[in-house]
PDB file with SEQRES, HELIX, SHEET and CRYST1 records, atoms N, CA, C and O in Angstrom:
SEQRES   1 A   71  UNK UNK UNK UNK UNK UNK UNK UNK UNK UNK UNK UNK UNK          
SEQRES   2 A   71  UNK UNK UNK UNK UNK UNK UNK UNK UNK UNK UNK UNK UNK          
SEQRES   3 A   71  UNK UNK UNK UNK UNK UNK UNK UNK UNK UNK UNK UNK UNK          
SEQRES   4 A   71  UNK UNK UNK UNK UNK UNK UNK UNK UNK UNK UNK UNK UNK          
SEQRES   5 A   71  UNK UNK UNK UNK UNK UNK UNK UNK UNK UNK UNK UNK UNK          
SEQRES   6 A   71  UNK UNK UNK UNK UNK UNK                                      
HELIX    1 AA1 UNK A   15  UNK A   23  1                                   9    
SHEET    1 AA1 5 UNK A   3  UNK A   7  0                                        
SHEET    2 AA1 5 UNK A  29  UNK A  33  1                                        
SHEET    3 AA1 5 UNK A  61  UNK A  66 -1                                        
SHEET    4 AA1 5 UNK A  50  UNK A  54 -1                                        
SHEET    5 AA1 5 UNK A  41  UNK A  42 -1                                        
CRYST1    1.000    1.000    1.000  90.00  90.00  90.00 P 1           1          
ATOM      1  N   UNK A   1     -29.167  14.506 -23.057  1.00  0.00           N  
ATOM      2  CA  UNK A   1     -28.479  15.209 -22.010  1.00  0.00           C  
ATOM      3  C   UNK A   1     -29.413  16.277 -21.451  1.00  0.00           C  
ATOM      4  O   UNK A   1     -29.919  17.043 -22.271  1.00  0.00           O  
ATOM      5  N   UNK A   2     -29.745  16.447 -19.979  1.00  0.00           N  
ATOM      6  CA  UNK A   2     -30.476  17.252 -19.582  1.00  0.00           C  
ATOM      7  C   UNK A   2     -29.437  18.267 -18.751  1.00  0.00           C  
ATOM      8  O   UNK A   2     -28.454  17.969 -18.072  1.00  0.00           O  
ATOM      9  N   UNK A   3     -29.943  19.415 -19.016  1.00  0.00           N  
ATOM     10  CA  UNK A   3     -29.564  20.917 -18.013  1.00  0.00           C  
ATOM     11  C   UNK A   3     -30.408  21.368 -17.379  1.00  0.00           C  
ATOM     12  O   UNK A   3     -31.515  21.283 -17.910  1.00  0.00           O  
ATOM     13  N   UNK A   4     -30.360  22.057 -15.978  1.00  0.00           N  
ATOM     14  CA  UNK A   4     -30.962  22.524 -15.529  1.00  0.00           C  
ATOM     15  C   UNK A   4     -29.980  23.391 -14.771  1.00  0.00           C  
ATOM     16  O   UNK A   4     -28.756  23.263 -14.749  1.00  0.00           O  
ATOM     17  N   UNK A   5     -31.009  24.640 -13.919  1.00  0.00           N  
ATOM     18  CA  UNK A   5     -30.078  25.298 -13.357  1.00  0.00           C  
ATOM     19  C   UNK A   5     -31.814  26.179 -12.097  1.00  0.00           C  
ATOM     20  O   UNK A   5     -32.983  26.508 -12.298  1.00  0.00           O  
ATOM     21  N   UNK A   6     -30.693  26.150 -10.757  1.00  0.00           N  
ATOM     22  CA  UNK A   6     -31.542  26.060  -9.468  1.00  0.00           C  
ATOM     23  C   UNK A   6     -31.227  26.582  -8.238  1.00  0.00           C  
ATOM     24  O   UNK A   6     -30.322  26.099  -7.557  1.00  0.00           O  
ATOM     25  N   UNK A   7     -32.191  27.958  -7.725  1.00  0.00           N  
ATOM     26  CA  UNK A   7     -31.623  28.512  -6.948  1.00  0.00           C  
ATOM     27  C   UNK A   7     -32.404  28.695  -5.711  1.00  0.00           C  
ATOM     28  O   UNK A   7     -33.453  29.169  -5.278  1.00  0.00           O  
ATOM     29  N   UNK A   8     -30.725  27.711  -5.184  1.00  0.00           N  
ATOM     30  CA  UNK A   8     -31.024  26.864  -3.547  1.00  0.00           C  
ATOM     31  C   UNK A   8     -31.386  27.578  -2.650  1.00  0.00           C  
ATOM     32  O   UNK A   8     -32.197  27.179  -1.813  1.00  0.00           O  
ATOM     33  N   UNK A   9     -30.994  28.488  -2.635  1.00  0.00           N  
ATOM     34  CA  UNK A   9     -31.246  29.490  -1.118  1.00  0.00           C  
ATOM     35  C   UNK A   9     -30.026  28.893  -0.044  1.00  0.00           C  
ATOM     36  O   UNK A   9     -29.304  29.744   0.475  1.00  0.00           O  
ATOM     37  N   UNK A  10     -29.833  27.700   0.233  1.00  0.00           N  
ATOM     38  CA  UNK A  10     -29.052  27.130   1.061  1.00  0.00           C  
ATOM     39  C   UNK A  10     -28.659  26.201   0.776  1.00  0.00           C  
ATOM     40  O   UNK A  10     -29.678  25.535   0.593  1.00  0.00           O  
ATOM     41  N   UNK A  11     -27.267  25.152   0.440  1.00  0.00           N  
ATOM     42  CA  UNK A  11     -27.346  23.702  -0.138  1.00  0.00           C  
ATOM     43  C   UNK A  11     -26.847  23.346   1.717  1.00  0.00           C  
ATOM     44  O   UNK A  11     -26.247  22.271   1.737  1.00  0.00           O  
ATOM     45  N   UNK A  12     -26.931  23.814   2.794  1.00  0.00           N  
ATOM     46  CA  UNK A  12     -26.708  23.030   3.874  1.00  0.00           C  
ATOM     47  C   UNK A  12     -28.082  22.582   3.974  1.00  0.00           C  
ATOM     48  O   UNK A  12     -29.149  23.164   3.784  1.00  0.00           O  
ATOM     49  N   UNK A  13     -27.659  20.890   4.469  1.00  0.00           N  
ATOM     50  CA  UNK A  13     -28.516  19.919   4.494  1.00  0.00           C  
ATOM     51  C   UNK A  13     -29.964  19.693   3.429  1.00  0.00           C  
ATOM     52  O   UNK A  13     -31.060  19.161   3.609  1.00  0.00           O  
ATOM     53  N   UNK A  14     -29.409  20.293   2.436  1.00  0.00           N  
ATOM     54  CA  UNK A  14     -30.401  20.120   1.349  1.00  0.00           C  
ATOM     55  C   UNK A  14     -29.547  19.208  -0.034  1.00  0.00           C  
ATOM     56  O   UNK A  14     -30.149  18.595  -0.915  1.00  0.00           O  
ATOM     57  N   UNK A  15     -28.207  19.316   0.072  1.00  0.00           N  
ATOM     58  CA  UNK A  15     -27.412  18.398  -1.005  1.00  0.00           C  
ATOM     59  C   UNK A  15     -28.057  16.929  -1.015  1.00  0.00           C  
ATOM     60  O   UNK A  15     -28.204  16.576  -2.185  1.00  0.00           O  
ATOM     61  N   UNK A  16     -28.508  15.920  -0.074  1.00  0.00           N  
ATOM     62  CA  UNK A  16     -28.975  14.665  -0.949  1.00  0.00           C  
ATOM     63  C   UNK A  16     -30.298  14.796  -1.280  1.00  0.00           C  
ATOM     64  O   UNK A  16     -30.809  13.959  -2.024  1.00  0.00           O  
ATOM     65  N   UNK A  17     -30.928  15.705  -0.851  1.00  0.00           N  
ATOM     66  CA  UNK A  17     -32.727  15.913  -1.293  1.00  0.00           C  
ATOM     67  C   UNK A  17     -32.150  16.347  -2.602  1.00  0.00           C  
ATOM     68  O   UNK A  17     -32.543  15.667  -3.550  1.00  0.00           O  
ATOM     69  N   UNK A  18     -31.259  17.375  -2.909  1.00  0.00           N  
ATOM     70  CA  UNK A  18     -31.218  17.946  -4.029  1.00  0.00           C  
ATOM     71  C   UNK A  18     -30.729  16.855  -5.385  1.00  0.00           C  
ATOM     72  O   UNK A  18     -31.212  16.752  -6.513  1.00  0.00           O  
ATOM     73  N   UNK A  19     -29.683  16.194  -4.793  1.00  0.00           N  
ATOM     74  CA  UNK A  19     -29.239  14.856  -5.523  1.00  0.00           C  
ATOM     75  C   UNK A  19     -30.114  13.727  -6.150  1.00  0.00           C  
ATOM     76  O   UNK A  19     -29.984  12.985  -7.124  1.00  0.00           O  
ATOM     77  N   UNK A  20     -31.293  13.953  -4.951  1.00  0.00           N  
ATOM     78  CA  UNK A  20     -32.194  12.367  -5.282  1.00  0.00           C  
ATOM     79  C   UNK A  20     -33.322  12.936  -6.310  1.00  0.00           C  
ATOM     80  O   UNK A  20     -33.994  12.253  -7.083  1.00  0.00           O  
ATOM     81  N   UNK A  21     -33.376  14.502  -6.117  1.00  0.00           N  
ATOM     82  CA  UNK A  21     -34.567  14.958  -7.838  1.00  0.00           C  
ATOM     83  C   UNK A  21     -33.632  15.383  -8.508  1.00  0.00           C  
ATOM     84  O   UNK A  21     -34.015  16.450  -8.987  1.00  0.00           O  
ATOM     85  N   UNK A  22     -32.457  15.136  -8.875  1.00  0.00           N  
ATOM     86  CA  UNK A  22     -31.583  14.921  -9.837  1.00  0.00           C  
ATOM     87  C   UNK A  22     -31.669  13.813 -10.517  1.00  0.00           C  
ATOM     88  O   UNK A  22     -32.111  13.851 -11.665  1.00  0.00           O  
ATOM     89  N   UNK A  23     -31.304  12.745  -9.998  1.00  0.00           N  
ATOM     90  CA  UNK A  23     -31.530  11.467  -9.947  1.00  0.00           C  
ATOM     91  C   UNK A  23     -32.953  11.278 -10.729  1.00  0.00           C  
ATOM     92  O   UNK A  23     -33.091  10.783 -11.848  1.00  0.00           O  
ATOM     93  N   UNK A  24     -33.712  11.657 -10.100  1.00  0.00           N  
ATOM     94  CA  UNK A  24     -35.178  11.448 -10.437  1.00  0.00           C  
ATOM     95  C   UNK A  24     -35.727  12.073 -11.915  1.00  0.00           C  
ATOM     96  O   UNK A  24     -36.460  11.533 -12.743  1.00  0.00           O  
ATOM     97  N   UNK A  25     -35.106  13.393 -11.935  1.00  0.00           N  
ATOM     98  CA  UNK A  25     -35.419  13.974 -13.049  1.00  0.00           C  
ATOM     99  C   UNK A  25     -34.186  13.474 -14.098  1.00  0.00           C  
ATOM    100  O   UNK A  25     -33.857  14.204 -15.034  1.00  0.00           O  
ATOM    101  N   UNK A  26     -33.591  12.283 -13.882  1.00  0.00           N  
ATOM    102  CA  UNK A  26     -32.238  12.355 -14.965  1.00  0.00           C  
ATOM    103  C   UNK A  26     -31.797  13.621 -15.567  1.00  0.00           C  
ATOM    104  O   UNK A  26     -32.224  13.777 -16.712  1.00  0.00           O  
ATOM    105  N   UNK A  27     -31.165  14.433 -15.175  1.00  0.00           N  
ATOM    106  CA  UNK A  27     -30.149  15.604 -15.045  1.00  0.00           C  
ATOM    107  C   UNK A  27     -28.860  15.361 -15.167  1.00  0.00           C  
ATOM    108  O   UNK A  27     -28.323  14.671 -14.300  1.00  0.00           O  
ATOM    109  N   UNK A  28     -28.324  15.718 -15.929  1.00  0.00           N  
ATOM    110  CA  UNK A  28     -26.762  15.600 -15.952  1.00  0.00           C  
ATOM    111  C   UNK A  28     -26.358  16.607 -15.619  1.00  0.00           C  
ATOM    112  O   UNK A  28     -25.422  16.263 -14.896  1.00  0.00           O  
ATOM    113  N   UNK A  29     -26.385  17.991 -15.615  1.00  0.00           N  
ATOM    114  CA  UNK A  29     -25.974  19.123 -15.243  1.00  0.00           C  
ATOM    115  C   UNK A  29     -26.487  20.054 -14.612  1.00  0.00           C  
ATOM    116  O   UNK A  29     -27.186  20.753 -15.346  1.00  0.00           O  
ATOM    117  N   UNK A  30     -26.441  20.514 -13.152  1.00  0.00           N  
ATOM    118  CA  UNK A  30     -27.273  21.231 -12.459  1.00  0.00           C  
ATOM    119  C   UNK A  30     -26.509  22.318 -12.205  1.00  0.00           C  
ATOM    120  O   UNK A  30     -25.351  22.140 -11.828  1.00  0.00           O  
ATOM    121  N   UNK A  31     -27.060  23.717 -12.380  1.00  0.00           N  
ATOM    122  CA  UNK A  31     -25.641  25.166 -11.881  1.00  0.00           C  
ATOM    123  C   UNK A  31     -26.733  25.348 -10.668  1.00  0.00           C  
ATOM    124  O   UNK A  31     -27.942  25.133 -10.754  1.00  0.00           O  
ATOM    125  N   UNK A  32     -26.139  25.713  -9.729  1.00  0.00           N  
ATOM    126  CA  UNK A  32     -26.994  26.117  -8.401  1.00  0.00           C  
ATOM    127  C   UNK A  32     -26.451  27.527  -7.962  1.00  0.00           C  
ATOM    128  O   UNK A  32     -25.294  27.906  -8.144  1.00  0.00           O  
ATOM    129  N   UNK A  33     -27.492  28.277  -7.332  1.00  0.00           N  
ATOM    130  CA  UNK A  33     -26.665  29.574  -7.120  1.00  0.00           C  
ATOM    131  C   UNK A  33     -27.150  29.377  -5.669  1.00  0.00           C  
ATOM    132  O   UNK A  33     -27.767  28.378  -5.301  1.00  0.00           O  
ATOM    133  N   UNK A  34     -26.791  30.502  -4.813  1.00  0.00           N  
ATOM    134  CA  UNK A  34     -27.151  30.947  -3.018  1.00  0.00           C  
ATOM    135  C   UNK A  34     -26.590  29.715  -2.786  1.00  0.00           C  
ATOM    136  O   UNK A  34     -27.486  29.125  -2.182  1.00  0.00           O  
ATOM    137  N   UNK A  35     -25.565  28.883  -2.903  1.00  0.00           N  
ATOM    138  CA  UNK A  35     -25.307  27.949  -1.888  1.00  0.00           C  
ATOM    139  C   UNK A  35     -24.950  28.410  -0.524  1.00  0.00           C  
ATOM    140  O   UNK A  35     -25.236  27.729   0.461  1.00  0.00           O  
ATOM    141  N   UNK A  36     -24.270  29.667  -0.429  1.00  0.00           N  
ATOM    142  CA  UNK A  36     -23.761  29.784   0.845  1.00  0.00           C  
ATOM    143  C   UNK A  36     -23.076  29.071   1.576  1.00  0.00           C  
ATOM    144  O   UNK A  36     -23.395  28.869   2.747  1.00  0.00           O  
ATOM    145  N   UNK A  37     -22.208  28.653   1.124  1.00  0.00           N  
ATOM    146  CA  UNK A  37     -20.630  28.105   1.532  1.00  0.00           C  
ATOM    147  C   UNK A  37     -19.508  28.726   0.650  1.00  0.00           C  
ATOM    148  O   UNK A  37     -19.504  29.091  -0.525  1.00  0.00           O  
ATOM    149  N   UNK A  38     -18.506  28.720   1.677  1.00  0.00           N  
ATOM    150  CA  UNK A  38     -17.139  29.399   1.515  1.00  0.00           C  
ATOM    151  C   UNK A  38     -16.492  28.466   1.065  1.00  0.00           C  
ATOM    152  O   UNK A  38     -16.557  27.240   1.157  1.00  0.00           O  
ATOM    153  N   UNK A  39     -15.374  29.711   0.186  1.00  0.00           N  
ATOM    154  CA  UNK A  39     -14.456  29.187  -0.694  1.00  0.00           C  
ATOM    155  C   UNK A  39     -14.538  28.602  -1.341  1.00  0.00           C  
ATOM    156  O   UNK A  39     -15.710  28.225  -1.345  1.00  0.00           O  
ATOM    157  N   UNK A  40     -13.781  27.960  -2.366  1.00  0.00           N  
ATOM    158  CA  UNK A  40     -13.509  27.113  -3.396  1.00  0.00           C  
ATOM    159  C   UNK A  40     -13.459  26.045  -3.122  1.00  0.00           C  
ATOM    160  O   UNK A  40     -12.392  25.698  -2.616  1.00  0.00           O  
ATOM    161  N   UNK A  41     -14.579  24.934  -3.304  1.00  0.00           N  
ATOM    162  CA  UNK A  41     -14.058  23.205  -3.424  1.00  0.00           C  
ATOM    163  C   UNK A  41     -14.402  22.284  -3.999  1.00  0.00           C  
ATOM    164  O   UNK A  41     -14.783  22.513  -5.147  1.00  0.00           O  
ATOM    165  N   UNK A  42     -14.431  21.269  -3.663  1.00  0.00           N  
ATOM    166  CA  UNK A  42     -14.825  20.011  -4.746  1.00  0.00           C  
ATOM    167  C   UNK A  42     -15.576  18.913  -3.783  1.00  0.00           C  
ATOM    168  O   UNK A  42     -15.069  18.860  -2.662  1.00  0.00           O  
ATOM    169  N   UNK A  43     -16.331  18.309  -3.929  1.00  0.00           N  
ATOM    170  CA  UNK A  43     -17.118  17.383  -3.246  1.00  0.00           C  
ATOM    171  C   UNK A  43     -17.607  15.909  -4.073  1.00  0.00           C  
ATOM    172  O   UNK A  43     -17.508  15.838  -5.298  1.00  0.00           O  
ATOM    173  N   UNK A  44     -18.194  14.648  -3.162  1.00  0.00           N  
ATOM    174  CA  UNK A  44     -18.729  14.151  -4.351  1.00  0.00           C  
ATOM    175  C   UNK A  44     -19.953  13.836  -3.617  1.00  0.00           C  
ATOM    176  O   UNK A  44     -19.731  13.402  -2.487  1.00  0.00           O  
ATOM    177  N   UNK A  45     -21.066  13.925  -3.916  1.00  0.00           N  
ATOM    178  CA  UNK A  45     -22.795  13.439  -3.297  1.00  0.00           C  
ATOM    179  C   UNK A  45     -23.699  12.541  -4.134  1.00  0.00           C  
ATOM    180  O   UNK A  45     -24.544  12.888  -4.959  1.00  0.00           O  
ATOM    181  N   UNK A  46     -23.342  11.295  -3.746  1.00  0.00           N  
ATOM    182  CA  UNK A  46     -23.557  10.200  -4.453  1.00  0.00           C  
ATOM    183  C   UNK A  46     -23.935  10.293  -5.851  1.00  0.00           C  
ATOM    184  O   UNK A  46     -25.030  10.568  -6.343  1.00  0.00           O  
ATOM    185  N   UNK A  47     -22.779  10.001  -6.423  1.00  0.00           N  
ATOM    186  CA  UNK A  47     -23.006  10.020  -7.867  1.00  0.00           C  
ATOM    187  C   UNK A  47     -22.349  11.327  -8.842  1.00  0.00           C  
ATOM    188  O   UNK A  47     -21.729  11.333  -9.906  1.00  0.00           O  
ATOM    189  N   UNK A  48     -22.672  12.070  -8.199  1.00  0.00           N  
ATOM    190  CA  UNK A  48     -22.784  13.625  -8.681  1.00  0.00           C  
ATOM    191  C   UNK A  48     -21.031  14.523  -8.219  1.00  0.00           C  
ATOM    192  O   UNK A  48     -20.408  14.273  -7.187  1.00  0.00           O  
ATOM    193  N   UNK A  49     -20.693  15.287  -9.033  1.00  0.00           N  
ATOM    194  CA  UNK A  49     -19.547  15.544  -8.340  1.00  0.00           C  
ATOM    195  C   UNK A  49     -19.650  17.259  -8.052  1.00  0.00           C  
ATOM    196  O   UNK A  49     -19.719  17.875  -9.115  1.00  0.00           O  
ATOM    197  N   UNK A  50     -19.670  18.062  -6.931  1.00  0.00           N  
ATOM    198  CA  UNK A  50     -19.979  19.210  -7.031  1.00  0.00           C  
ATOM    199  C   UNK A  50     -18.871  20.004  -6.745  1.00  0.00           C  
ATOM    200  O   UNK A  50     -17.955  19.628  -6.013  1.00  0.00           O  
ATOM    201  N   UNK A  51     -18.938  21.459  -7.482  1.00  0.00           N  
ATOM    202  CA  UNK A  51     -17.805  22.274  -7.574  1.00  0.00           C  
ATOM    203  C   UNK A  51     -18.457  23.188  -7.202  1.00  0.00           C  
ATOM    204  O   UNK A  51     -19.599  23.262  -7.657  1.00  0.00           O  
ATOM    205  N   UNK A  52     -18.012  24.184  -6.280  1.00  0.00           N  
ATOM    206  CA  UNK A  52     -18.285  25.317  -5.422  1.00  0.00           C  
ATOM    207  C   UNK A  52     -17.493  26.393  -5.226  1.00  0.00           C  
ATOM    208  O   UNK A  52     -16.323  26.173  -4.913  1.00  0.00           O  
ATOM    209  N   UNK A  53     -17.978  27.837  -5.374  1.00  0.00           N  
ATOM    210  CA  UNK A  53     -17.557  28.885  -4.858  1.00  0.00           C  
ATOM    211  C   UNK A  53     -18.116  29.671  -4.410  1.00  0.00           C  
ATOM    212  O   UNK A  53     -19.212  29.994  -4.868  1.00  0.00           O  
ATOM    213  N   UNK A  54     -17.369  30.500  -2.952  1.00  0.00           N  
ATOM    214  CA  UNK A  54     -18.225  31.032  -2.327  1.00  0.00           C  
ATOM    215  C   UNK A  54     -17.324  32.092  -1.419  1.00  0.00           C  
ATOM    216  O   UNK A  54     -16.226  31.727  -0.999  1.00  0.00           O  
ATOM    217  N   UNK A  55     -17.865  33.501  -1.118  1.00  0.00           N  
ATOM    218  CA  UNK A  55     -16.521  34.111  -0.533  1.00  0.00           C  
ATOM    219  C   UNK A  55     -17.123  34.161   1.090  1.00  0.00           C  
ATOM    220  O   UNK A  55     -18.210  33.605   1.245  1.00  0.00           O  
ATOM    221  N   UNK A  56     -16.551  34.729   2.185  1.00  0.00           N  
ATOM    222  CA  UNK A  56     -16.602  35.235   2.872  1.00  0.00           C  
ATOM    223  C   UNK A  56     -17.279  36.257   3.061  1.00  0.00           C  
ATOM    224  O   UNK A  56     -16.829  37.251   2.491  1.00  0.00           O  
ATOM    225  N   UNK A  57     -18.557  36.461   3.876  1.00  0.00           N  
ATOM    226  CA  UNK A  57     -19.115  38.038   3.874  1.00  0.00           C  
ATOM    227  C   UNK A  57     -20.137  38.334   2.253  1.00  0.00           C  
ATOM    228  O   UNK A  57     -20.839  39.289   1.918  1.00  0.00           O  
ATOM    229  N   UNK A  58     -19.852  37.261   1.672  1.00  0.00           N  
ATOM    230  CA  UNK A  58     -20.970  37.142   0.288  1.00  0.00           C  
ATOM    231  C   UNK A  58     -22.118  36.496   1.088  1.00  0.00           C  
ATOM    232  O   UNK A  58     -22.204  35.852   2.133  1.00  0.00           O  
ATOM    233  N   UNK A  59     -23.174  37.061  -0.098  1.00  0.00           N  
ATOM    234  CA  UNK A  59     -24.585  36.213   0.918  1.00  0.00           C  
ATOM    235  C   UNK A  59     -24.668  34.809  -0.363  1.00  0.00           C  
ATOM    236  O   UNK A  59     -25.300  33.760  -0.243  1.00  0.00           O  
ATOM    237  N   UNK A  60     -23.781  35.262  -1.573  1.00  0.00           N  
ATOM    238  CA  UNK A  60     -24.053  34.535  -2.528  1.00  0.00           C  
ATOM    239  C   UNK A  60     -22.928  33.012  -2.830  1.00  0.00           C  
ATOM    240  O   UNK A  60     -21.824  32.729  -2.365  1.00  0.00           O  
ATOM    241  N   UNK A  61     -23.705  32.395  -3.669  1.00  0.00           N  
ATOM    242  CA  UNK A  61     -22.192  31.683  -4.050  1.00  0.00           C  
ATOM    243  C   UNK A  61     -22.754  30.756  -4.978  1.00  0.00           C  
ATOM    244  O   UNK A  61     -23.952  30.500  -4.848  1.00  0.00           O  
ATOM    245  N   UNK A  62     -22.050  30.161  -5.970  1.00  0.00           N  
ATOM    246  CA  UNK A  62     -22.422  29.347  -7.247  1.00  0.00           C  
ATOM    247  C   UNK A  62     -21.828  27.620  -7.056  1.00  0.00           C  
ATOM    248  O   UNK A  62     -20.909  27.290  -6.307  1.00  0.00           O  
ATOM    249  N   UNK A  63     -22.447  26.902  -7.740  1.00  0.00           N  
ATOM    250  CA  UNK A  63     -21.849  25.951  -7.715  1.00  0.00           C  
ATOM    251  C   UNK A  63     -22.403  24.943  -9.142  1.00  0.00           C  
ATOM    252  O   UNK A  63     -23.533  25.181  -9.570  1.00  0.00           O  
ATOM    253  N   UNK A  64     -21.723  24.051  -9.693  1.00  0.00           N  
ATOM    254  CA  UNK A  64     -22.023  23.050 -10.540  1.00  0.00           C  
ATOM    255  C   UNK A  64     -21.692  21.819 -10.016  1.00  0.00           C  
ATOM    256  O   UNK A  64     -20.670  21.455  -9.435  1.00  0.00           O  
ATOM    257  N   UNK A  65     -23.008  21.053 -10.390  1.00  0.00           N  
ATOM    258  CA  UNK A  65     -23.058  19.525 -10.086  1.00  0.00           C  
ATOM    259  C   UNK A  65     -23.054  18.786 -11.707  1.00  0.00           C  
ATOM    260  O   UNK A  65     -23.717  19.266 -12.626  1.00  0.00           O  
ATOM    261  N   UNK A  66     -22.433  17.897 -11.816  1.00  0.00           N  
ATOM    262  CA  UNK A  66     -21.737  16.999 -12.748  1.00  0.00           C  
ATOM    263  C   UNK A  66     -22.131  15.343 -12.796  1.00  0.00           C  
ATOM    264  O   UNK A  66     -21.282  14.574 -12.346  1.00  0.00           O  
ATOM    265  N   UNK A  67     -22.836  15.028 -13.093  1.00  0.00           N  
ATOM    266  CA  UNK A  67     -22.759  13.634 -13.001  1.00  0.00           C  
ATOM    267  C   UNK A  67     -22.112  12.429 -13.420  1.00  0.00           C  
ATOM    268  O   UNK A  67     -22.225  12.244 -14.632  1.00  0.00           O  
ATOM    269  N   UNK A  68     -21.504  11.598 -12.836  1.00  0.00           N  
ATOM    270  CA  UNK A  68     -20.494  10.860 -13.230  1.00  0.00           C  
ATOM    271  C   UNK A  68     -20.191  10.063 -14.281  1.00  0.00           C  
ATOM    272  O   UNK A  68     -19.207   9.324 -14.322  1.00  0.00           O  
ATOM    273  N   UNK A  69     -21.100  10.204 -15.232  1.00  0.00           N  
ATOM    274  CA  UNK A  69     -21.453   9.541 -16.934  1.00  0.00           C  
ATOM    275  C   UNK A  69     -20.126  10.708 -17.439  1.00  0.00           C  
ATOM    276  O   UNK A  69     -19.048  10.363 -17.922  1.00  0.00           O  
ATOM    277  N   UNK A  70     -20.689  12.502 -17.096  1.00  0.00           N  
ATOM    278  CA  UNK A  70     -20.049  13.146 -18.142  1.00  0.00           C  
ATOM    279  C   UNK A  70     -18.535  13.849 -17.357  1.00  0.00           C  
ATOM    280  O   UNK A  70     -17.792  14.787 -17.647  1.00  0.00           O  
ATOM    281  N   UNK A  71     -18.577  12.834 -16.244  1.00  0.00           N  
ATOM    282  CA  UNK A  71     -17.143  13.543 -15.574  1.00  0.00           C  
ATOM    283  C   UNK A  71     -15.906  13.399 -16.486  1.00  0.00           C  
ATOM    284  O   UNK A  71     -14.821  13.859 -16.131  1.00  0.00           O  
TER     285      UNK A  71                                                      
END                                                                             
């Protein structure tokens, strides 16, 4: 089982680049910080299932990616 943890600066238009050296590096668990997206949600980016939070007026925001072996 691999962990890692990676800070995006931005996950707009960087989520399948970020997915495919996931992929690449076999990673099962990635925590990402600076995503910079709002609110609370759930997503899925091929394969991977990502959970996000992020407020309003934050420059910051966290998120975990999951891969679908350990969902």
């Amino acid at each position: 089982m691999r962990f890692t943890s990676w800070n995006i600066g931005t996950l707009t238009s960087k989520s399948i680049e970020l997915v495919q050296t996931l992929h690449r590096c076999k990673v099962n668990i990635a925590c990402i910080q600076e995503i910079k997206w709002l609110e609370a949600n759930a997503r899925e980016i091929d394969g991977y299932k990502l959970r996000y939070s992020g407020r309003k007026g934050a420059r910051n925001g966290v998120g975990i990616l999951v891969d679908k072996q350990l969902r």
